[in-house]
C-alpha positions in Angstrom: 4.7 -20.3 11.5 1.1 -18.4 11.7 1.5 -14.8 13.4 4.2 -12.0 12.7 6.1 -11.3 15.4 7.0 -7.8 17.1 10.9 -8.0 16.0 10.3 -8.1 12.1 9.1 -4.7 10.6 7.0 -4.4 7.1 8.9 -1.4 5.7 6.7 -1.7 2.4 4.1 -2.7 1.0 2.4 -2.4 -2.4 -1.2 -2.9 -2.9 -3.5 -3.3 -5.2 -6.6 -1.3 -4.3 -9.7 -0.4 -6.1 -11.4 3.1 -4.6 -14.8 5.4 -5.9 -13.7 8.5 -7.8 -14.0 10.2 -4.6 -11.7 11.2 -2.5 -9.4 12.1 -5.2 -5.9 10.2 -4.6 -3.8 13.1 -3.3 -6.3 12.7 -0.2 -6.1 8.9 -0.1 -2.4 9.2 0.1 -2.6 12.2 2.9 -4.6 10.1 5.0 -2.3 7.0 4.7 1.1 9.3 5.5 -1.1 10.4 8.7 -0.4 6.7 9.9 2.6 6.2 12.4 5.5 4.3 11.1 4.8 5.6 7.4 7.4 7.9 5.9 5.9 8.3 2.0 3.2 6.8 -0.3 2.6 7.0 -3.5 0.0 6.3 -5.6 -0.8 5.4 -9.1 -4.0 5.1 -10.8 -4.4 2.6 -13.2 -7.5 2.0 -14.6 -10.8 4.1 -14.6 -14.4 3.4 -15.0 -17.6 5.0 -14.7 -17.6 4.3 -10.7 -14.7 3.2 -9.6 -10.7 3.9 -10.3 -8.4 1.0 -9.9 -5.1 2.1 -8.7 -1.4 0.8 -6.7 -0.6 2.4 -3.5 3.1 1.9 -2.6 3.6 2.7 1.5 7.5 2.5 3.0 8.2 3.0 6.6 10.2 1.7 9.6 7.1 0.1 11.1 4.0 -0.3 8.5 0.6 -1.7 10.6 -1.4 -3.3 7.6 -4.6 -3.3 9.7 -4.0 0.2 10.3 -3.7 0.7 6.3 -6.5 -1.0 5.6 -8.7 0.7 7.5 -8.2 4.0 6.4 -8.3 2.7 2.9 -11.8 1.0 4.1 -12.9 4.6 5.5 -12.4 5.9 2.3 -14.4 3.5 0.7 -11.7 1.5 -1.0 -10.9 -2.1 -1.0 -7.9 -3.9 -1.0 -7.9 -6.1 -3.9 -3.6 -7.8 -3.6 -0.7 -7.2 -2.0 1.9 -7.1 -4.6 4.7 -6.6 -2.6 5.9 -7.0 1.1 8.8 -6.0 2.1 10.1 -6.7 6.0 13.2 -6.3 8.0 16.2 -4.4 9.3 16.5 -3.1 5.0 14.4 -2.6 1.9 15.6 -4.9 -0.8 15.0 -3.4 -4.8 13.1 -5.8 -6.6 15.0 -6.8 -9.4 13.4 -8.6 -13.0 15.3 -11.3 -14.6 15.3 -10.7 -18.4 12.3 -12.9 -19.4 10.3 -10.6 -17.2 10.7 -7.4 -18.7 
């Protein structure tokens, strides 16, 4: 137990992250796919108040760097509030809801 190792890979990751209305998110996400080892991210907004905009930033990749992550989310001025989702290995596995959770 304690450290990662160098043979697993994080191939997503879903985070729950809480930014200032500036940048807008299409330049959050630019910056993020910039990153080696990240193929897409998307991102969702989901809340808004009069400073801040809470939203989920979904990264997949063959080789995400979390520190690397979050400090471009820091040098945007965001802050990582969760990680929803981690997803690590040789393949992503779909996250499937059993019925009393939908």
């Amino acid at each position: 137990m304690g450290e990662t190792t160098t043979t697993v890979r994080i191939r997503r990751l879903v985070l729950d992250v809480l930014k200032p209305h500036q940048p807008r998110i299409d330049v959050l996400a630019y910056a993020v796919a910039e990153l080696p080892g990240v193929d897409s991210v998307n991102i969702a907004r989901t809340e808004t108040d009069s400073s801040t905009e809470g939203i989920v930033v979904t990264i997949v990749g063959d080789n995400l760097i979390y520190k690397d992550i979050e400090n471009v989310l820091r040098d945007y001025g965001s802050s990582i509030h969760s990680v929803d989702e981690v997803v690590a290995g040789e393949q992503i596995i779909d996250t499937i809801l059993l019925p009393d959770e939908e």
